[in-house]
C-alpha positions in Angstrom: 120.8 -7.9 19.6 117.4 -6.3 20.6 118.7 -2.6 20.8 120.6 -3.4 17.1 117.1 -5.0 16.0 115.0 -1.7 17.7 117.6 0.5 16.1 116.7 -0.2 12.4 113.0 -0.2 13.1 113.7 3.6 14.7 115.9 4.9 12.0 113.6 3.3 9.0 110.0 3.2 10.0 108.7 6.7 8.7 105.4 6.5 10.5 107.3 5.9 14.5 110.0 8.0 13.3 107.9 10.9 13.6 106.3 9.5 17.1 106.1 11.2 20.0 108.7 8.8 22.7 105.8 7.5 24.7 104.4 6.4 21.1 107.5 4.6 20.1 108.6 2.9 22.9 105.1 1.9 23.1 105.2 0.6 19.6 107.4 -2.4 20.6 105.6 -4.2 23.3 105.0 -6.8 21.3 109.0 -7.4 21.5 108.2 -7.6 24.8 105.7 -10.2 25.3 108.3 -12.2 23.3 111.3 -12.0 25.6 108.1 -12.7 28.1 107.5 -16.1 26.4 111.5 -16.7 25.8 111.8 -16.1 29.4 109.2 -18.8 30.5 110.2 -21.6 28.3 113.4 -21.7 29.6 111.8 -21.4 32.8 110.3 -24.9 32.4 113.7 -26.5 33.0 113.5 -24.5 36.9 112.1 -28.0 38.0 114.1 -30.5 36.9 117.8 -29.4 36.7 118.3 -28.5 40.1 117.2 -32.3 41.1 119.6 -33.7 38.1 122.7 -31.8 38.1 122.7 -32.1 42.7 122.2 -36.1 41.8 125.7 -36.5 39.7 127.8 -33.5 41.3 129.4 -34.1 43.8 129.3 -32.1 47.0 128.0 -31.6 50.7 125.5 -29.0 49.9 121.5 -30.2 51.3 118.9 -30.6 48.0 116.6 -28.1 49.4 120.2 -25.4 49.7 121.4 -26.3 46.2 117.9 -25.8 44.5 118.2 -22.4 45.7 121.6 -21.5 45.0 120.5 -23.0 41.2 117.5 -20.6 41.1 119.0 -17.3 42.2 122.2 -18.3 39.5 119.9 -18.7 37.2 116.8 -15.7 37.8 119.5 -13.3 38.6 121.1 -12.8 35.2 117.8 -13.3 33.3 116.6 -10.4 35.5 118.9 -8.2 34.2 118.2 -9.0 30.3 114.5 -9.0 30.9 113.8 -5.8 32.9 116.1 -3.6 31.2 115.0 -5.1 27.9 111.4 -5.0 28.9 111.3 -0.9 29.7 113.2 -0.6 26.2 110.8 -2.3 24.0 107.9 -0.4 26.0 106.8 -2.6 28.6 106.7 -0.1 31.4 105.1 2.6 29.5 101.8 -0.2 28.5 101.9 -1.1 32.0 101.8 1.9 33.3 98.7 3.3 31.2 97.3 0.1 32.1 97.0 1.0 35.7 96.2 4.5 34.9 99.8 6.2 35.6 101.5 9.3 33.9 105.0 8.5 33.3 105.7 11.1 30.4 106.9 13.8 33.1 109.3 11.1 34.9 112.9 11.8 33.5 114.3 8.4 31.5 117.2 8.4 33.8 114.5 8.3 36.8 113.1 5.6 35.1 116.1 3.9 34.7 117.7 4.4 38.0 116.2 0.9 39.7 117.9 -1.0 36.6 121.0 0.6 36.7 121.2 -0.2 40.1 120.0 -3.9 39.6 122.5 -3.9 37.2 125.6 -2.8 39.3 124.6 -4.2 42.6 126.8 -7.6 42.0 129.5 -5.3 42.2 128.4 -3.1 45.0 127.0 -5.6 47.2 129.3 -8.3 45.8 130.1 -10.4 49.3 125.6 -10.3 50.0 125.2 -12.0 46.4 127.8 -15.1 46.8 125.7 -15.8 50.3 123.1 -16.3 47.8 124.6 -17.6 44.9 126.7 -20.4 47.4 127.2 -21.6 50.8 130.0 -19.6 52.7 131.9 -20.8 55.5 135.3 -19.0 56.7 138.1 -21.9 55.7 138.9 -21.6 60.2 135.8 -23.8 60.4 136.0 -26.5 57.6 138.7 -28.9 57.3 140.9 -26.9 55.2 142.0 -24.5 58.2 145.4 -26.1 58.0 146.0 -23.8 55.1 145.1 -20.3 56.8 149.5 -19.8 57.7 150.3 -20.9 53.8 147.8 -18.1 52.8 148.8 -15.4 55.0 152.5 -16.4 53.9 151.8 -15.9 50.2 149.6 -12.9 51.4 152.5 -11.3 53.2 155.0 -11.8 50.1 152.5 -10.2 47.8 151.5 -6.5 50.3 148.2 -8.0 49.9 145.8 -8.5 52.9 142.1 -10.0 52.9 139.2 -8.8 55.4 138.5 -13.0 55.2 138.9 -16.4 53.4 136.0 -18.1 52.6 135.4 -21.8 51.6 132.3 -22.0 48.9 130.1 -24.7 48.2 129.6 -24.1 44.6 126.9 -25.8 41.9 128.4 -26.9 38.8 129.7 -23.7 36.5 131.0 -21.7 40.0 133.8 -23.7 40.8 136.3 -20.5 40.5 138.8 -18.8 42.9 137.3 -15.2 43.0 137.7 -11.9 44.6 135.1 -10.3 46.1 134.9 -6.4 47.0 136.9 -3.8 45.6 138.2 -2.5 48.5 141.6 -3.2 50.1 141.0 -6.0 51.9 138.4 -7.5 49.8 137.6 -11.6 50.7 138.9 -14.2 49.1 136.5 -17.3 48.0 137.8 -20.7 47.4 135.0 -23.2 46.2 135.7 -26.3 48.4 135.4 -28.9 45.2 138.6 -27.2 44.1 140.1 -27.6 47.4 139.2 -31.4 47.3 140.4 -32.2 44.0 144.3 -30.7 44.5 147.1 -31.5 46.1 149.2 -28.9 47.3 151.3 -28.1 44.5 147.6 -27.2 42.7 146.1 -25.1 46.3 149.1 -22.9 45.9 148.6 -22.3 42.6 144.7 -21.2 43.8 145.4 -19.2 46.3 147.9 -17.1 44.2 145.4 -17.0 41.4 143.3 -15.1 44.2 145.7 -12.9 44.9 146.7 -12.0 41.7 142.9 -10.8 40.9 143.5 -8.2 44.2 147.0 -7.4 42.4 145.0 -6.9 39.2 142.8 -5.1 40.4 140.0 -7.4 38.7 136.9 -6.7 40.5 137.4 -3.1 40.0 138.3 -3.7 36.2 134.8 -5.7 36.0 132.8 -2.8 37.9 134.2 -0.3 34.9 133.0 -2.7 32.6 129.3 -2.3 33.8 129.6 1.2 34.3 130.4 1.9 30.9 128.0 -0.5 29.8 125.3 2.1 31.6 126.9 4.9 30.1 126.4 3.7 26.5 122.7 2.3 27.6 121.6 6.1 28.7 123.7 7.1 25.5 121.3 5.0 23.5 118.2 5.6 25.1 119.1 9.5 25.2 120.0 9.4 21.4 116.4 8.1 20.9 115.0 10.2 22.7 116.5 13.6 20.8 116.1 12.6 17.2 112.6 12.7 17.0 112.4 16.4 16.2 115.3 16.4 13.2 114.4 16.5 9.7 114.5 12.8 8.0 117.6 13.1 6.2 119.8 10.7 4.3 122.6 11.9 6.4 120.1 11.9 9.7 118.9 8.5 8.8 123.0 7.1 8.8 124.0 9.1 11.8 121.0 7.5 13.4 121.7 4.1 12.3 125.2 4.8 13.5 124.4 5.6 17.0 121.5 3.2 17.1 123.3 0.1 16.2 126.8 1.4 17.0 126.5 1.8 20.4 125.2 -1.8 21.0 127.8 -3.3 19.0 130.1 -1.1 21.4 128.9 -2.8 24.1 129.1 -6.1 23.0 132.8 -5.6 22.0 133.7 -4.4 25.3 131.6 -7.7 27.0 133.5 -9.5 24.9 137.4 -7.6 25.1 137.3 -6.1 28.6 139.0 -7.6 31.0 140.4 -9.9 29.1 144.2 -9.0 29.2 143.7 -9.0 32.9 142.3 -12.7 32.9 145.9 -13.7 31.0 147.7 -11.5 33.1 146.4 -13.2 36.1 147.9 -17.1 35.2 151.1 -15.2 34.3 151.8 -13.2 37.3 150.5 -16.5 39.2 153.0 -18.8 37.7 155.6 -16.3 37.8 155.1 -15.8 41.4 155.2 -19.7 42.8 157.7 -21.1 39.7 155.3 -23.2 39.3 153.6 -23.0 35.7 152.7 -26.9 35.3 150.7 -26.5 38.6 148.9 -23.6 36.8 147.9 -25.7 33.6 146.7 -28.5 35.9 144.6 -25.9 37.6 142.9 -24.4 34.3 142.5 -27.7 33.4 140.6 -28.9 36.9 138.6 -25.6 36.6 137.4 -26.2 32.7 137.0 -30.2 33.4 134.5 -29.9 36.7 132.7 -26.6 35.5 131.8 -28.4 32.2 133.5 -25.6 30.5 135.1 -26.3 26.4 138.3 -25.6 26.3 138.1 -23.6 23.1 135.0 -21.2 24.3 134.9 -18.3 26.6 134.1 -18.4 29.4 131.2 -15.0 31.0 133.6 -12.9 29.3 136.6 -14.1 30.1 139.3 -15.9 27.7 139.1 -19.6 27.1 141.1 -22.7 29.3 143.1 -23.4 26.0 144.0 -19.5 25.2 145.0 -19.4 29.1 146.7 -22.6 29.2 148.6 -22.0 25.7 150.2 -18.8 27.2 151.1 -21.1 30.7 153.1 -23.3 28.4 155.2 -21.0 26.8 155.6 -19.5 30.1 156.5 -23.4 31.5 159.8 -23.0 28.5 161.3 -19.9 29.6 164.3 -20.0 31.5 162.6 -17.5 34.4 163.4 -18.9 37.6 161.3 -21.6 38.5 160.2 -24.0 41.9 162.7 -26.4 42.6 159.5 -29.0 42.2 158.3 -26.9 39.1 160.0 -29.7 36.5 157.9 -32.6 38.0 154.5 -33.9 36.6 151.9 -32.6 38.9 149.8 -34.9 41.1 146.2 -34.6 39.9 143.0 -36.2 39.1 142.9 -35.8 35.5 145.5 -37.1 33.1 147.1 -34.2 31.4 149.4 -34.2 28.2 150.2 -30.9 26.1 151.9 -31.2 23.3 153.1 -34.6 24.2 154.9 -33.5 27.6 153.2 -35.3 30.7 151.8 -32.5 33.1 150.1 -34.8 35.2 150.6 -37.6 37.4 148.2 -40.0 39.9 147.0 -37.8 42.7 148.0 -40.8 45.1 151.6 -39.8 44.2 151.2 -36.8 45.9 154.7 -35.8 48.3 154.3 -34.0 51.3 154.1 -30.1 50.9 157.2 -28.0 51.0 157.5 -25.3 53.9 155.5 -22.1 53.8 157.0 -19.7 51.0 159.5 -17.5 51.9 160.4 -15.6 48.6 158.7 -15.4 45.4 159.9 -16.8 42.4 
C-alpha cells in the first residue's frame, strides 16, 4: 500500500517529478518516521503477550525459550516491511547525509542487495530460522519415536526421503506440518501439540500432508514467490529511477501511474494467488493417498481450532480451513478407493459435524493403529 500511495505522489507532484532521485526519495522521510512510530506502538505489546499467551497455551516450552521464539516471530516479518519500506520512502539516503556519506554513486541494486537478501534468507537458510522461530528435537529423542518405521513406510510408498524428522515446540499460530529446504531430502517438522492432540488415524494424515509439500514441491513454489516479488521491487524502484528525465506527458503521466501502482498491485495479487492451488492440491493428494479424507478434515480442523485461525480467512497466503476442508468433503463422496477405517467417525478432540454428517468422535474411543502401510490408496 506504500509503494501504491508513493506512486501517485511520483507520477502527480510536478515539483518532485522533476527531482533529481536523491531529492525524491528524500522527499518522503516523513513516510518514514511514520512506519517508525507504527512500528513502535505495536512494539508496546513485546512485553506482555509473550507472558499471556505462554500462561493459557499449552506446551513444555521454558518462559524465558517461548518469550524468545515470540520475539523473533514477531521482529522478523516487521523487519522485512520496515527496512525495505524505510530505504523506499528515503530513510537511508537522510541517514546517510546525516553522518556525512555519499550514496549517489552506490548502484540501487547495491543498495538493495542486504534487503533482498534479508528478504530471501527464510528460504535459503530455512532449517537455521525454525531453530529460532521454535524448539527442534529429532522425533528419535521425544516420545513420539515410535512413529519413525510408519514415517519411513509412507516415505518409501511416496519415492520421497527426508535428511531428518523433527518434533517442534511451536507458540500459538505455528502449529503446522512444514517442509523445510528445497533440496531432495529436505526435513520434515512436526509441531509436537499436533502430535499430542491425534490419534493415529489424524498422525497419518500429518505426516502425508508433509510429504505431499516435498511431492509439491512447495517450498520451492514459495521461494519463486519471493523471487518474483524482488523482481517486480527492482522493477519499481528501476522504473523510478528512469522517468525523471521524460517529458510530463498525459500519456507519460498514465504509463507512469501504470507501472507505479501496477506493479504493487502485481505483487499483492501474487501474495495473495501463489501458491494457492498447491495448498488444495496438498489435502487432495493427502487424502487420496491414505483413503482417508475424514482424517484430513479433522486435521484442518485441529490446525484452524489451536492456531486460533477463522475458518473463512486466509491464512499467510495460503487458502482458508473452510475452502480446504470444503474440497476434502467432496473428495470424502467420491467413490475413489478409500481406507477400509475411512467410513468411521474419527477419534478427536473437537466435536466435528459438516453438513450434518458426524466426522468426529471422543478421542478416548480411539482403536489401536492398523499395521504400517503397505500400498497407497
Amino acid at each position: 500500500m506504500l509503494l501504491v500511495i508513493s506512486g501517485i505522489m511520483i507520477a502527480l507532484n510536478d515539483d518532485l517529478y522533476h527531482s533529481s532521485l536523491s531529492q525524491l526519495i528524500e522527499a518522503y522521510f516523513i513516510n518514514s518516521s511514520i512506519i517508525t512510530i507504527w512500528l513502535l506502538a505495536f512494539s508496546t505489546v513485546l512485553a506482555t503477550d509473550p507472558l499471556a499467551l505462554h500462561t493459557f497455551h499449552i506446551n513444555d516450552l521454558p518462559e524465558d525459550k517461548y518469550r524468545r521464539a515470540y520475539l523473533y516471530n514477531y521482529l522478523f516479518p516487521q523487519t522485512l516491511i520496515f527496512l525495505p519500506s524505510l530505504y523506499i520512502l528515503g530513510g537511508m539516503v537522510w541517514i546517510s547525509k546525516q553522518l556525512g556519506l555519499n550514496t549517489d554513486a552506490i548502484p540501487p541494486i547495491v543498495q538493495l542487495a542486504p534487503f533482498i537478501l534479508l528478504l530471501l534468507s527464510g528460504d535459503i537458510f530455512a532449517l537455521q530460522h525454525e531453530k529460532c522461530r521454535a524448539i527442534l528435537q529429532p522425533i528419535e529423542s521425544t516420545r513420539w519415536a515410535y512413529l519413525e518405521p510408519r514415517i519411513a513406510a509412507w516415505c518409501r510408498l511416496a519415492s520421497i526421503q527426508f535428511a531428518s524428522i523433527q518434533v517442534a515446540h511451536d507458540i500459538v499460530g505455528r502449529h503446522t506440518v512444514r517442509v523445510v529446504g528445497m533440496g531432495r531430502h529436505p526435513v520434515l517438522i512436526i509441531s509436537e501439540a499436533l502430535l499430542r492432540a491425534t490419534d493415529w488415524r489424524q498422525k497419518d494424515a500429518l505426516i502425508y500432508l508433509g510429504i505431499a509439500m516435498q511431492q509439491k514441491r512447495l517450498a520451492r513454489k514459495v521461494f519463486q514467490r519471493h523471487l518474483w516479488l524482488v523482481g517486480i521491487f527492482l522493477a519499481w524502484i528501476t522504473w523510478g529511477a528512469t522517468m525523471q528525465p521524460f517529458p510530463r506527458t498525459a500519456v507519460h503521466i498514465a504509463t507512469s501511474l501504470g507501472m507505479l501502482i501496477g506493479l504493487p498491485i502485481l505483487a499483492l495479487i501474487i501474495l495473495m494467488c501463489y501458491p494457492h492451488r498447491a495448498y488444495r492440491d496438498l489435502d487432495l493428494l493427502a487424502a487420496l493417498l491414505t483413503g482417508d479424507p475424514l482424517a484430513l478434515i479433522a486435521v484442518q480442523h485441529l490446525i484452524a481450532a489451536l492456531n486460533g485461525f477463522k475458518f473463512d480467512r486466509s491464512q499467510r497466503f495460503s487458502p482458508s480451513a473452510a475452502d480446504r476442508i470444503e474440497a476434502l468433503i467432496k473428495l470424502s463422496k467420491s467413490t475413489s478407493t478409500r481406507a477400509p477405517y475411512a467410513a468411521d467417525p474419527v477419534p478427536a478432540i473437537l466435536h466435528i459435524t459438516v453438513n450434518g454428517t458426524q466426522v468426529s468422535v471422543p478421542l478416548d474411543q480411539a482403536t489401536p493403529p492398523t499395521s504400517g502401510p503397505e500400498v497407497a490408496y
